[in-house]
Backbone as CSV, one residue per row, in Angstrom:
resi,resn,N_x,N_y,N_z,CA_x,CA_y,CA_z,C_x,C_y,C_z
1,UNK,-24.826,-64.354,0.238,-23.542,-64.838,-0.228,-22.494,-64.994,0.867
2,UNK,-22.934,-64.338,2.100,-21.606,-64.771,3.128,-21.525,-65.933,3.659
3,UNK,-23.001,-66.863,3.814,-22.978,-67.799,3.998,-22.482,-69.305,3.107
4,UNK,-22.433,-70.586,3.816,-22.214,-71.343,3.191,-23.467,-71.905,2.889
5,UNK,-23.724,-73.080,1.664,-24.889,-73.856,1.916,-24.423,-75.036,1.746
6,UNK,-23.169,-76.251,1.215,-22.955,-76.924,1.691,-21.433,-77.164,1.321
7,UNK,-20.783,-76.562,2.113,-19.276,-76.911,2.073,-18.872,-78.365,1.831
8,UNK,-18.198,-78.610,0.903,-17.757,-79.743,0.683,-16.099,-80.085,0.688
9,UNK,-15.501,-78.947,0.527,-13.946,-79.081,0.226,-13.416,-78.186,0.469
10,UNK,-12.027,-77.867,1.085,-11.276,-76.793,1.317,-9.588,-77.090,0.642
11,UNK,-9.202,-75.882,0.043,-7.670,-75.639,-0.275,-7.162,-74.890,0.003
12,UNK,-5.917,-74.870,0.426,-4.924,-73.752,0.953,-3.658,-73.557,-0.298
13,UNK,-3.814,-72.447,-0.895,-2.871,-71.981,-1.791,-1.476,-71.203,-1.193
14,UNK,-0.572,-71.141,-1.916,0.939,-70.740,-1.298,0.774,-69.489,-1.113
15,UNK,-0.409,-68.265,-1.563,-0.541,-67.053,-1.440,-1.534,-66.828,-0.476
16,UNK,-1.349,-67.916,0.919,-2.232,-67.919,1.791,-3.628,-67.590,1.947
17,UNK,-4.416,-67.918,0.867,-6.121,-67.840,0.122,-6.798,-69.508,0.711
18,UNK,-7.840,-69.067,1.335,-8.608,-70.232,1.403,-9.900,-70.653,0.426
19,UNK,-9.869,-71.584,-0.127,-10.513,-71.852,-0.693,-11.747,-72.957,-0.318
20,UNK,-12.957,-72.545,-0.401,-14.286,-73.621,0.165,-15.141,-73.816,-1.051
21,UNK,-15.081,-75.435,-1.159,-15.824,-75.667,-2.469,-17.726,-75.690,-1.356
22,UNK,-17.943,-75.007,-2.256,-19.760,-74.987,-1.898,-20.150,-75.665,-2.695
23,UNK,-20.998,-76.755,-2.142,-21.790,-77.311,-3.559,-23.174,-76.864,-3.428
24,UNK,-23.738,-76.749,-2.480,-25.557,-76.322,-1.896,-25.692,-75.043,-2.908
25,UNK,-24.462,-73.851,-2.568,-24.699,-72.720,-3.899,-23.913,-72.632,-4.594
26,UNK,-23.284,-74.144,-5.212,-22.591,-74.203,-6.976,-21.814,-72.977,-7.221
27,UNK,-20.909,-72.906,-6.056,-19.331,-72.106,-6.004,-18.240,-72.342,-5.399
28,UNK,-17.225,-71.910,-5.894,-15.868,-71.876,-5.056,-15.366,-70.507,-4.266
29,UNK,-16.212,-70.663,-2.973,-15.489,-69.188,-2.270,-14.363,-68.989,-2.133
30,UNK,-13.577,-67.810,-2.527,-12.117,-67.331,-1.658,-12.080,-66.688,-0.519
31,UNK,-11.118,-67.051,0.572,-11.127,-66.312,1.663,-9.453,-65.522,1.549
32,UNK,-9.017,-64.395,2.067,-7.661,-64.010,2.544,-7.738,-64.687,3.970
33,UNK,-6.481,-65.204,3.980,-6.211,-65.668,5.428,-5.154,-65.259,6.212
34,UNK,-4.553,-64.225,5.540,-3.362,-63.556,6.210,-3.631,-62.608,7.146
35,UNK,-3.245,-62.995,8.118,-3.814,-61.965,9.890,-3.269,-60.283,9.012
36,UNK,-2.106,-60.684,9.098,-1.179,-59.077,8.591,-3.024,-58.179,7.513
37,UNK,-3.586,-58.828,6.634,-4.366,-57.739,5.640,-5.615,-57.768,6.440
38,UNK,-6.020,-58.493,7.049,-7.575,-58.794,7.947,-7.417,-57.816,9.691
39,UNK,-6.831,-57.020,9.345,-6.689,-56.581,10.931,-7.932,-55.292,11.066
């Protein structure tokens, strides 16, 4: 699951979350993208 299998789309929400549409494994990953919680 950490991997991708075929990224197709990305969104950036106002609560700084990335979003990657996968279509290869038929999901929408979330990422945190805020440096400040990922340290």
């Amino acid at each position: 699951p950490d991997q991708l299998g075929c990224p197709t789309g990305i969104l950036f929400d106002r609560h700084e979350n990335l979003y990657v549409v996968d279509w290869g494994n038929n999901r929408v990953q979330k990422f945190d993208i805020d440096p400040d919680k990922n340290c």
